[in-house]
ZAMI-403402 format. One record per residue (C-alpha): residue number from 0; residue in one letter; x, y, z. Coordinates in nm, 2 decimals, always signed. Each point is the difference from the previous one (the first is absolute). Layout:
<sites>
NUM	A	X	Y	Z .
...
</sites>
This chain:
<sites>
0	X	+0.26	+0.09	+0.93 .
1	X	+0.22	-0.09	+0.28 .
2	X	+0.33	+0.29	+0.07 .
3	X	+0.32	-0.21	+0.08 .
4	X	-0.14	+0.14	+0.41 .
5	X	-0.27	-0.23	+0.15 .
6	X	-0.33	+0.14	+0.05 .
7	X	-0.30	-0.08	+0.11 .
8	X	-0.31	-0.03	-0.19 .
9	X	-0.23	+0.32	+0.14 .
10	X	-0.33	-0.18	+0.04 .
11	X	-0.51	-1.73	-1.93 .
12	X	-0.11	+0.28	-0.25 .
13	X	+0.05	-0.21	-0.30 .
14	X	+0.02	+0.16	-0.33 .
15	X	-0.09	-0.11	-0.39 .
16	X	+0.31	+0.12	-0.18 .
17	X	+0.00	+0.04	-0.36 .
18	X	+0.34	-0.12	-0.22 .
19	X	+0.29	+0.20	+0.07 .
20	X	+0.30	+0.06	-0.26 .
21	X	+0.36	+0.02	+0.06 .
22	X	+0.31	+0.14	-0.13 .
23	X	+0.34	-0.17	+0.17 .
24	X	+0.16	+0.26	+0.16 .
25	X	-0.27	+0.29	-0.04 .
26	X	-0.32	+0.10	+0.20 .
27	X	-0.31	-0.21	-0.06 .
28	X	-0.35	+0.16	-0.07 .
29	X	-0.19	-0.07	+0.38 .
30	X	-0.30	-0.07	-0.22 .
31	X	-0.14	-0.12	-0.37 .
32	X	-0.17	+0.25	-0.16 .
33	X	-0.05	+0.38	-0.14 .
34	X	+0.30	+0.21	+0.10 .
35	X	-0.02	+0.20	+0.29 .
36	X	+0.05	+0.34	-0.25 .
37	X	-0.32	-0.12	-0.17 .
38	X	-0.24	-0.02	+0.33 .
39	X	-0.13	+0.33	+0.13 .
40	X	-0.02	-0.04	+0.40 .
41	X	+0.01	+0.30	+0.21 .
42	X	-0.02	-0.03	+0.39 .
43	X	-0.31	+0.03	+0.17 .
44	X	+0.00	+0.22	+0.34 .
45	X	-0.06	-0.29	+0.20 .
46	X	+0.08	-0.42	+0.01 .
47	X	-0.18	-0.32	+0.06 .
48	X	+0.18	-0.34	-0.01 .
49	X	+0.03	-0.41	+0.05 .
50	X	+0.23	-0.20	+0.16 .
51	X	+0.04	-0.38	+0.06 .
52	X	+0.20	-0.16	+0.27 .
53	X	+0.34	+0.01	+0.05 .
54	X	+0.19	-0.11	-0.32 .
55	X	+0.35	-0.07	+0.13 .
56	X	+0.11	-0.08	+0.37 .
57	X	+0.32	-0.04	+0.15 .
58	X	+0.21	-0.33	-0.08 .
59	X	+0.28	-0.02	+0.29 .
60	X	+0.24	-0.29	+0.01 .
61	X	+0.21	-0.08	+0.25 .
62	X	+0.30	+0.26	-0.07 .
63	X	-0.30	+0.27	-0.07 .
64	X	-0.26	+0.01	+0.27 .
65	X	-0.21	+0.28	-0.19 .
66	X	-0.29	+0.13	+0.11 .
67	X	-0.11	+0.24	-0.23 .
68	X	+0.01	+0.08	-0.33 .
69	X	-0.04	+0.35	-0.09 .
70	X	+0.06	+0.35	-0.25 .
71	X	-0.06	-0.23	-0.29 .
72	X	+0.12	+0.08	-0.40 .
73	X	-0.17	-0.16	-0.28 .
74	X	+0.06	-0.02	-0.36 .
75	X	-0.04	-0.23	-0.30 .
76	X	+0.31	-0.13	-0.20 .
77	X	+0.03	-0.30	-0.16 .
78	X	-0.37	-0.13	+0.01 .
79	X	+0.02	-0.01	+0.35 .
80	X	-0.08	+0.22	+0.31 .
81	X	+0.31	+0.12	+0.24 .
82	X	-0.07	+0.12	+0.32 .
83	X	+0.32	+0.14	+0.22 .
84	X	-0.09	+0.07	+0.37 .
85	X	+0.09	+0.10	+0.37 .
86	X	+0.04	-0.28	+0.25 .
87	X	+0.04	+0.00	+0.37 .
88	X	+0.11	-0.29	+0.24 .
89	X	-0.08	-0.06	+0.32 .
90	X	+0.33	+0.22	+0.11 .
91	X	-0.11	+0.30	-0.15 .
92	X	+0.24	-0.07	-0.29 .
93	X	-0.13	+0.18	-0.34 .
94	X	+0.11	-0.15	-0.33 .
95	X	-0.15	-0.09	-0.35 .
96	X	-0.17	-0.22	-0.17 .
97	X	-0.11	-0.16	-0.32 .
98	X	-0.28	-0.21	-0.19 .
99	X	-0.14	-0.04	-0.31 .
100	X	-0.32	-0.16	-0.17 .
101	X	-0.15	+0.00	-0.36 .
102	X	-0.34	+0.05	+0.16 .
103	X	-0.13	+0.17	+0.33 .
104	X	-0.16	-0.35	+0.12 .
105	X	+0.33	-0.16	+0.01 .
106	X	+0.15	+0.31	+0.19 .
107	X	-0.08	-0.15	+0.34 .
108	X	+0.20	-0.36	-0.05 .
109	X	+0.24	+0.14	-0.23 .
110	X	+0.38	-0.02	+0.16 .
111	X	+0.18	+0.29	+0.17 .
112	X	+0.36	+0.09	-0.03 .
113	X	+0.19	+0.24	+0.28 .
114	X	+0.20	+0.26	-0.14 .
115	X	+0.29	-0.07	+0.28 .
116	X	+0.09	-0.30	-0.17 .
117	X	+0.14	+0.25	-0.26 .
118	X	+0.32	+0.05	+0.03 .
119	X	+0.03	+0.33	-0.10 .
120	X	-0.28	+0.11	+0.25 .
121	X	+0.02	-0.20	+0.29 .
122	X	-0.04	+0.00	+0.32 .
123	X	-0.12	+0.34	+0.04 .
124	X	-0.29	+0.25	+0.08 .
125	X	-0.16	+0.01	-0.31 .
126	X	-0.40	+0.14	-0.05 .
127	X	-0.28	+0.13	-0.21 .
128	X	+0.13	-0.07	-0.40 .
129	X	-0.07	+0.14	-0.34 .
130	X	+0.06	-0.19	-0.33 .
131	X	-0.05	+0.18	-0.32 .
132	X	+0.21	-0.09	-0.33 .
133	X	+0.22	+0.34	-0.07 .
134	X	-0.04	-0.01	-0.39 .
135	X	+0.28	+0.25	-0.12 .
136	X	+0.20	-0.21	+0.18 .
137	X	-0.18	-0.32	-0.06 .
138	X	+0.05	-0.13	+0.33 .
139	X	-0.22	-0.08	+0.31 .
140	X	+0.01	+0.21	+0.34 .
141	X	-0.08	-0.11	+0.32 .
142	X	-0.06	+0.33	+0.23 .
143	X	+0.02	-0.06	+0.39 .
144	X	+0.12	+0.11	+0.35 .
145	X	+0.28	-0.13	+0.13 .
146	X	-0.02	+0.29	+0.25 .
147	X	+0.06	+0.27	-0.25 .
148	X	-0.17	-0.07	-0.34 .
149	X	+0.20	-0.26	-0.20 .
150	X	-0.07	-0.17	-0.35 .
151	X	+0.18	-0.32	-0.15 .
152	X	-0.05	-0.08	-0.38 .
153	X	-0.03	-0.31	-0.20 .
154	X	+0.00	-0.12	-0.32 .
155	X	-0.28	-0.29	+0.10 .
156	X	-0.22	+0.12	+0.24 .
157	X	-0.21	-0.39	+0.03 .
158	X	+0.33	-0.09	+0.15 .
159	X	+0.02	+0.09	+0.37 .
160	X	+0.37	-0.09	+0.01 .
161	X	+0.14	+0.21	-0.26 .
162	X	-0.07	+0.39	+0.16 .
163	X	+0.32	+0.15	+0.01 .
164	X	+0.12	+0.18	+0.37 .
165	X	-0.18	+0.27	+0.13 .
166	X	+0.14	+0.36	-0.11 .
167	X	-0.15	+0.35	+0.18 .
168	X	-0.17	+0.27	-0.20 .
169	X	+0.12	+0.24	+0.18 .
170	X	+0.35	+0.11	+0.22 .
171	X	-0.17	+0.10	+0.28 .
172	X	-0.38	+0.09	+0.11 .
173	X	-0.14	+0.34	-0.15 .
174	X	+0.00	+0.25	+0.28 .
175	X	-0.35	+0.07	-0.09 .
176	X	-0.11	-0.31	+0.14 .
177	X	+0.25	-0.04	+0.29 .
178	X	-0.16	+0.38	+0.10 .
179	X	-0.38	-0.14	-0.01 .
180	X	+0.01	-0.37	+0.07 .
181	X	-0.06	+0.08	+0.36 .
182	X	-0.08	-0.37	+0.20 .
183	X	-0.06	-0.16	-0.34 .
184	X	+0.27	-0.16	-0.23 .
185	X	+0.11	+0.07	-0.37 .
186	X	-0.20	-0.32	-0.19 .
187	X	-0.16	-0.17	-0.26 .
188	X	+0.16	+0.11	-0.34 .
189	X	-0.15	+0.03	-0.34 .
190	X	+0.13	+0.07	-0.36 .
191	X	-0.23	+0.09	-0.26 .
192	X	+0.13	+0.18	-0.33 .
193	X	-0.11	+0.26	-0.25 .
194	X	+0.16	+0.03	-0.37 .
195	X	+0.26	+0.19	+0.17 .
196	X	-0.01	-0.03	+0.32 .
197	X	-0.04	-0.25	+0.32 .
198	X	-0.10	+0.06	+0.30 .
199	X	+0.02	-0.16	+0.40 .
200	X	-0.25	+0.05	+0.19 .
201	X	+0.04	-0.10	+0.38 .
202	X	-0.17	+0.00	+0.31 .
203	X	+0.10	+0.11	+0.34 .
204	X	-0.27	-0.10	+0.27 .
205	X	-0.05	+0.34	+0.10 .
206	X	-0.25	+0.17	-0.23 .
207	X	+0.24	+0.07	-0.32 .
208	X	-0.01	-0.12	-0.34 .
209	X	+0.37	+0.04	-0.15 .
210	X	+0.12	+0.03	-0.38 .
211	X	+0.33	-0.02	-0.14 .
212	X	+0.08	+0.01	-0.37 .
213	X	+0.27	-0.08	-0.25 .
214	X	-0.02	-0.04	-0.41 .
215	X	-0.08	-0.24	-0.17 .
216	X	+0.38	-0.06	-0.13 .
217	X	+0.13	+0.04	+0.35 .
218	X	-0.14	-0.30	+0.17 .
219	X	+0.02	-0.14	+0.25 .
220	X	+0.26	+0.24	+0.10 .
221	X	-0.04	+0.41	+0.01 .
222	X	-0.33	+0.01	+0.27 .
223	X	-0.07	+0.33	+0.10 .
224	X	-0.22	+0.32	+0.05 .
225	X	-0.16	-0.18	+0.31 .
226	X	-0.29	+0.16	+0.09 .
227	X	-0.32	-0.04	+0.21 .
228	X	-0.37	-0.02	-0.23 .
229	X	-0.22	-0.10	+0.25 .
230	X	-0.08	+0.07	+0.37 .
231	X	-0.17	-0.07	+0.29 .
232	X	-0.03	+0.15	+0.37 .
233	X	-0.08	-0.37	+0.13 .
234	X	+0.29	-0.20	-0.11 .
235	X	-0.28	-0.32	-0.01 .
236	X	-0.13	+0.20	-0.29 .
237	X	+0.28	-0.07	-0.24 .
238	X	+0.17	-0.24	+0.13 .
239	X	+0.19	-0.25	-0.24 .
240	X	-0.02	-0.28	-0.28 .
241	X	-0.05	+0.27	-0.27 .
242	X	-0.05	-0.11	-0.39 .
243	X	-0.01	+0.16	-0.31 .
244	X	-0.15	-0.11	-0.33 .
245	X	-0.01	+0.19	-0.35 .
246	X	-0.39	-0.04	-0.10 .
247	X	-0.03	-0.20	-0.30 .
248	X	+0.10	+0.28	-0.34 .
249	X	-0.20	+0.33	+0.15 .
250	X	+0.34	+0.12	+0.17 .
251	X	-0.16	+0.04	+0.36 .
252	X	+0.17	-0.18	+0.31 .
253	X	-0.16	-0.15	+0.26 .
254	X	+0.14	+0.00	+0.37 .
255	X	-0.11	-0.22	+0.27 .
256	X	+0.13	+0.01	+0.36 .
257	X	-0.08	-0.20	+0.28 .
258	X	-0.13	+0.17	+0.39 .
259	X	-0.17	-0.11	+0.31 .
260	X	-0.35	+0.07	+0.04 .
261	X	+0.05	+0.24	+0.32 .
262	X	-0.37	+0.12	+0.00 .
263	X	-0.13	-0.38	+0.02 .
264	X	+0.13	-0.30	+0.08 .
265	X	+0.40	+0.07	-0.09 .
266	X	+0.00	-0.29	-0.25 .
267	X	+0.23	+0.03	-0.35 .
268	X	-0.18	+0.17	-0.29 .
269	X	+0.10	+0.18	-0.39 .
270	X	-0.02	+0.35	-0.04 .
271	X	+0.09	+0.13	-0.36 .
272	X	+0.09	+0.29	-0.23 .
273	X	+0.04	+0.08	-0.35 .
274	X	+0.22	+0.21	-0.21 .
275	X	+0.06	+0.13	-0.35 .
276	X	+0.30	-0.12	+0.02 .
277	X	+0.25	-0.14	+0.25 .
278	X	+0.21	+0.35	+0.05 .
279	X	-0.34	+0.15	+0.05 .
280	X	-0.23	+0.11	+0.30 .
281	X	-0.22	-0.28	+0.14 .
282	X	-0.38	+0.04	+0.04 .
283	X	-0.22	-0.20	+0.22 .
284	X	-0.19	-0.27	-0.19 .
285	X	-0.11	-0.28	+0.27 .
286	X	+0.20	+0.17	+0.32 .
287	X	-0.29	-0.03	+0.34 .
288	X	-0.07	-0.24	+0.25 .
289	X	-0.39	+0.04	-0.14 .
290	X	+0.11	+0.00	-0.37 .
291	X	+0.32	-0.29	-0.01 .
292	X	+0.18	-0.13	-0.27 .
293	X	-0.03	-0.34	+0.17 .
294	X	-0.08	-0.08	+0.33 .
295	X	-0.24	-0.29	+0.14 .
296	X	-0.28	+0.30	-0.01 .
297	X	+0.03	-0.06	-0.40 .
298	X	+0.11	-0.32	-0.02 .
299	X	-0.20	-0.36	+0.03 .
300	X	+0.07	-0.33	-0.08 .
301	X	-0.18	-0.29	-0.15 .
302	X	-0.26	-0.24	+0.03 .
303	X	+0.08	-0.23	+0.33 .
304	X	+0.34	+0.23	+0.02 .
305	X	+0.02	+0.16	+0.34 .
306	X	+0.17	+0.31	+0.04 .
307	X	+0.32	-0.18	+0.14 .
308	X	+0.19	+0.37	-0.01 .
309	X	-0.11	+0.35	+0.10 .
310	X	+0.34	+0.17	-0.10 .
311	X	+0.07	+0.05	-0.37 .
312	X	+0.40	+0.09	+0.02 .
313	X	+0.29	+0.01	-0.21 .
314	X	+0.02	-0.15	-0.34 .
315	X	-0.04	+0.10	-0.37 .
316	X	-0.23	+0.04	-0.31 .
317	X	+0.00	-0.28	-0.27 .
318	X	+0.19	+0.16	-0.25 .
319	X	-0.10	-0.02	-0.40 .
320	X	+0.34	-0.04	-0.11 .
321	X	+0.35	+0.00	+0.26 .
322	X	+0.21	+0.29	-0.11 .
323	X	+0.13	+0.32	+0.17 .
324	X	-0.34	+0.20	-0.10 .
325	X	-0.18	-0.23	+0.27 .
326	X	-0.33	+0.03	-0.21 .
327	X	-0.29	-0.13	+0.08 .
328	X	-0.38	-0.07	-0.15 .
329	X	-0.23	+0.22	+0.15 .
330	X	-0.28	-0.18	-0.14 .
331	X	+0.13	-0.32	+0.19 .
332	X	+0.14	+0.07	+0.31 .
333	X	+0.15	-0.27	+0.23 .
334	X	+0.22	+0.01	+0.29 .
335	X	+0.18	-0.29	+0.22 .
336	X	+0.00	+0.13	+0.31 .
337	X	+0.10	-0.12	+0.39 .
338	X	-0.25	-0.10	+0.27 .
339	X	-0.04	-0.14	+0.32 .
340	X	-0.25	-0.15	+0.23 .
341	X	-0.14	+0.30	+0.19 .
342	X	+0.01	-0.17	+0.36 .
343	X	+0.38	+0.01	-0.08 .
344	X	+0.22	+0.20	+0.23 .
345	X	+0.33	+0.05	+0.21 .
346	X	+0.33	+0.12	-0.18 .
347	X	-0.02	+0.10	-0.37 .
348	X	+0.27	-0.27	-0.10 .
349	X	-0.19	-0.30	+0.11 .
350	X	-0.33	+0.09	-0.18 .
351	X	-0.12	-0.25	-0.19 .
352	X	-0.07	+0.18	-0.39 .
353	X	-0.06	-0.16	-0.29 .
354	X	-0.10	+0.08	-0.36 .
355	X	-0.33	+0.07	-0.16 .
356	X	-0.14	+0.09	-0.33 .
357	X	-0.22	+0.32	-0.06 .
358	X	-0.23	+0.08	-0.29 .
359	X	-0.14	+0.33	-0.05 .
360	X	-0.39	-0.05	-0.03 .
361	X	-0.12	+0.31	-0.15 .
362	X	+0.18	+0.06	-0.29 .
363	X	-0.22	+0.16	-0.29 .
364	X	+0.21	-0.11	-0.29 .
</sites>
């Protein structure tokens, strides 16, 4: 995900839903069926998976000249799918974005709304969002970078309009980070909670993985005990859109983390991680070039589809409910993700990514 500081860039699946069910002002279910806590689906050591075509594409008008959408968040409220994004224009301006569609073949013509029409946002830098429904408080966060990482809350996350003004997590950055950023840039924020605690987990471009913690009771204020739990020599390595999932009712974490394939052909790929739990040590899962979480070595698309991306970037699991545990099916595992056509090039703002849809092939469930 984009830092606030330009850079440059270093090198339709459609699906049968089943019926969804809906609780105003809760989390839906992201699927029908047996409850994750009755499915047994441990990881495998290695990934194969599907994709379609791009699913949603940039909408500009005439006061947004977008060419990109990007870092997208997905969830299920209301019987319908929300997806919050990145855009950027053809001035380098980053901002946000929203759409939303009852089923994923009606996610390419379904309407966009720009978060800078909201007054409370505006016209501002604004990039890579999180939406998760905080229940103790039983209200909806959106977590993003403004610069430093910001969140905004809502009572009614289908409505674009209604997020309130962006607040920061923290006073100032942790000296940790400021002290090992190096050339990179403090980025792409994510809040996953335990029973007592939640965590942000952050990115820096530079080869660190970051976590901070507060309780439970505390947020979204109180963040601290910043501390590094992964690194890497080549800052390509580990280098940002980290997520974080609770796997289904086992109690293990999974961690996934984007990098550049240096030893090949430089293009985006997923490394990731699990842990016993989210203050815990992380252990390689699916972590090599040879051996990805997703990359185009593991990933093909379908009949008459071709392979109209190369780079699997930034996005975010399907998530089996939308609350602050972030859990997810391991037995089903999806994830919208952002492409781009691989003859694409020049400065990293102008690339043209859209959204696709992955589904994990080998499951053994």
């Amino acid at each position: 995900m984009p830092s606030p500081h330009m850079r440059t860039l270093i090198s339709g699946l459609v699906l049968t839903l089943l019926a969804f069910g809906a609780v105003a002002g809760a989390p839906d279910r992201a699927a029908a069926g047996s409850p994750v806590q009755d499915r047994a689906g441990r990881l495998p050591g290695s990934f194969t998976w599907s994709s379609g075509g791009p699913l949603i594409a940039p909408k500009p008008d005439a006061a947004h000249p977008v060419v990109s959408v990007k870092d997208p968040t997905v969830f299920r409220y209301r019987d319908r799918w929300h997806v919050y994004m990145t855009t950027a224009d053809t001035s380098g301006r980053w901002s946000l974005a929203h759409t939303s569609f009852t089923d994923w073949s009606q996610a390419a013509a379904a309407p966009q709304t720009f978060l800078d029409t909201n007054p409370n946002i505006g016209d501002r830098y604004a990039a890579a969002p999180q939406v998760f429904y905080f229940a103790p408080q039983k209200k909806w966060y959106m977590v993003y970078q403004t610069g430093p990482p910001s969140f905004s809350t809502t009572d009614d996350p289908a409505n674009p309009g209604s997020w309130s003004a962006p607040r920061n997590f923290f006073d100032a950055e942790p000296p940790i980070v400021t002290e090992n950023k190096g050339q990179g840039g403090w980025l792409d924020f994510w809040v996953i909670c335990d029973d007592t605690d939640c965590y942000l987990f952050s990115s820096d471009g530079n080869g660190h993985q970051y976590r901070s913690r507060t309780t439970v009771a505390e947020f979204p204020n109180g963040f601290r005990d910043t501390t590094i739990v992964l690194s890497e020599p080549n800052r390509f390595d580990l280098f940002e859109a980290s997520n974080v999932y609770r796997l289904g009712a086992d109690g293990k974490y999974l961690m996934l983390v984007e990098a550049l394939a240096t030893g090949s052909d430089w293009r985006r790929y997923f490394r990731a991680w699990t842990a016993d739990s989210l203050g815990g040590a992380w252990k390689p899962l699916a972590e090599t070039e040879a051996n990805p979480f997703i990359r185009s070595t593991n990933v093909t698309f379908g009949p008459g589809q071709p392979a109209w991306t190369t780079d699997f970037s930034h996005g975010e699991m399907i998530r089996d409910g939308n609350d602050q545990t972030l859990t997810i099916d391991p037995c089903r595992l999806q994830y919208l993700y952002q492409g781009m056509d691989p003859a694409s090039g020049g400065d990293y703002s102008q690339l043209p990514w859209r959204l696709g849809l992955l589904t994990r092939t080998n499951s053994s469930c």
